[in-house]
C-alpha positions in Angstrom: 49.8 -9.3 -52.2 46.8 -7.9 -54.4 44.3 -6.2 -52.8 40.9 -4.0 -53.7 41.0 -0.8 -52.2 37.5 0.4 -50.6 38.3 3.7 -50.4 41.0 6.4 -51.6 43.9 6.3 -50.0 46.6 9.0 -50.7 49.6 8.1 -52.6 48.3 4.5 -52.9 44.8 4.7 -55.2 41.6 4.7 -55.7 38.1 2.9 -54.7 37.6 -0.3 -56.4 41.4 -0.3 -57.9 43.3 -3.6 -57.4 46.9 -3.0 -56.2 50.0 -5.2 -55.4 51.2 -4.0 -51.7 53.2 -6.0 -49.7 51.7 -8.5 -47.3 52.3 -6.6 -43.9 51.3 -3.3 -45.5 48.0 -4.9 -46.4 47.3 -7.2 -43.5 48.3 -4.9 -40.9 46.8 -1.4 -42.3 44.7 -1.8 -45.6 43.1 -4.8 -44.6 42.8 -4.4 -40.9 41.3 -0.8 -41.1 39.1 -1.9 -43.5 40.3 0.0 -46.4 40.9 -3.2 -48.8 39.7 -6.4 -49.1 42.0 -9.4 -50.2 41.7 -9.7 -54.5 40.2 -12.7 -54.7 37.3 -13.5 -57.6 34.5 -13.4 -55.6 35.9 -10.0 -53.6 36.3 -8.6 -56.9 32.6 -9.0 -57.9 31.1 -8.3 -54.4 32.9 -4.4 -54.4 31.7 -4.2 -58.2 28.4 -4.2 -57.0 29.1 -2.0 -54.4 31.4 0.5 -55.8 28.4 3.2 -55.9 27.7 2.8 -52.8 31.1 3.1 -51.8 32.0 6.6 -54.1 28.8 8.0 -52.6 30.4 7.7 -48.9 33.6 8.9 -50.0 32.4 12.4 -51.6 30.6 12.6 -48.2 33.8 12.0 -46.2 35.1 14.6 -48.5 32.1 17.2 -48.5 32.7 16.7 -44.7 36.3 17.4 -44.8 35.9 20.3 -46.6 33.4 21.8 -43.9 36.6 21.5 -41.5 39.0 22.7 -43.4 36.8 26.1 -43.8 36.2 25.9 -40.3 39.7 25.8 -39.4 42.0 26.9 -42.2 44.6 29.2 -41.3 43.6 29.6 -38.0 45.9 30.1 -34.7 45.7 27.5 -31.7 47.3 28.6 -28.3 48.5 25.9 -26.3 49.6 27.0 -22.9 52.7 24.4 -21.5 55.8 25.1 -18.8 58.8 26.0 -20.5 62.5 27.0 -18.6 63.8 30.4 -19.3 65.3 29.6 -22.4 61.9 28.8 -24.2 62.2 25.1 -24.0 59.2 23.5 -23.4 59.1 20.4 -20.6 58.2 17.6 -23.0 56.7 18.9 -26.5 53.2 19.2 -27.9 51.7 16.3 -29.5 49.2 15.6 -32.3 46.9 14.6 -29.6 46.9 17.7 -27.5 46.2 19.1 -31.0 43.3 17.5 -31.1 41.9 17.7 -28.2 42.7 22.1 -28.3 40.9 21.5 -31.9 37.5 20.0 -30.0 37.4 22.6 -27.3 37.9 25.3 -29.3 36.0 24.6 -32.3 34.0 21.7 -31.7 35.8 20.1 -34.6 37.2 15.8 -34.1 39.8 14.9 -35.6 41.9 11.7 -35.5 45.6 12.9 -33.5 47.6 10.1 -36.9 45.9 13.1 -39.4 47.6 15.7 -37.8 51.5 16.2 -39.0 53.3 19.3 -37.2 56.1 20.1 -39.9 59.0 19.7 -37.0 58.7 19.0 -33.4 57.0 21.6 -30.7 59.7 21.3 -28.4 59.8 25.4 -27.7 57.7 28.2 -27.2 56.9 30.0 -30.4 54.3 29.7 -34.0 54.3 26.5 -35.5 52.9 25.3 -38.8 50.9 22.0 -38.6 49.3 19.8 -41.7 45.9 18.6 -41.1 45.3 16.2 -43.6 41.1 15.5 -43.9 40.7 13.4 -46.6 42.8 11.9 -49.1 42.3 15.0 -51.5 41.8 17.6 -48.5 44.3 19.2 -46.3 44.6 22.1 -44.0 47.2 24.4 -42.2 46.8 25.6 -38.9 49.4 27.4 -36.4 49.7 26.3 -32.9 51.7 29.0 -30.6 52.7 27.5 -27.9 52.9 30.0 -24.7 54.8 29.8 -21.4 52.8 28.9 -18.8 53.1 30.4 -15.6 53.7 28.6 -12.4 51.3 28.2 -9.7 52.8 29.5 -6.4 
């Protein structure tokens, strides 16, 4: 299925480029998040006209990003959870627990699908986690996860 992209998406292309994706891909994601439009002739003249307009709000979403990332780059996170007394944690931290620890402690949103740990939290230690901003920005943080102690 060919589609116009509306804005870059990593590992896929650019605004304004028409790509061949397959249908699901394109309905369910691209099209649905409203990061393509179906190729069609008069599609293909409307984001003509608008492709300005459209790079303009992506080097904002990217001038944004890049305010985050030097907010946040390198930094550590402690996340406080009960763990058994062989440093396993009960459950495991999650992207969204991330992201909420992110908007306490630095005021800073972000969407829990941008946040990639490199392998699962499942024990108490430093972890590595990819942020990824934009399609041309990413950060690295480190979460330590800590024992939590037990309320008697």
């Amino acid at each position: 299925m060919k589609v116009i992209l509306l804005e870059n998406v990593r590992k896929i292309g650019s605004i304004g480029e028409i790509i061949d994706v397959k249908r699901g891909f394109a309905r369910n994601y691209l099209i649905s998040k409203k990061k393509a439009l179906f190729a069609s002739k008069e599609n293909i003249k409307e984001v003509e006209k608008i492709r300005q307009e459209l790079n303009k709000k992506d080097q904002d979403k990217k001038k944004e990003a890049k305010l985050i990332h030097e907010k946040i780059k390198n930094k550590l996170y402690e996340i406080k959870k009960l763990s058994t007394e062989n440093k396993e944690l009960y459950g495991s931290v999650k992207p969204t627990e991330i992201s909420k620890v992110l908007e306490e402690t630095d005021q800073v949103k972000i969407n829990p699908s941008l946040i990639q740990p490199s392998k699962e939290i499942k024990s108490i230690g430093n972890f590595d986690v990819l942020i990824n901003l934009h399609s041309e920005v990413q950060t690295q943080i480190v979460i330590k996860t800590v024992a939590e102690e037990e309320q008697k």
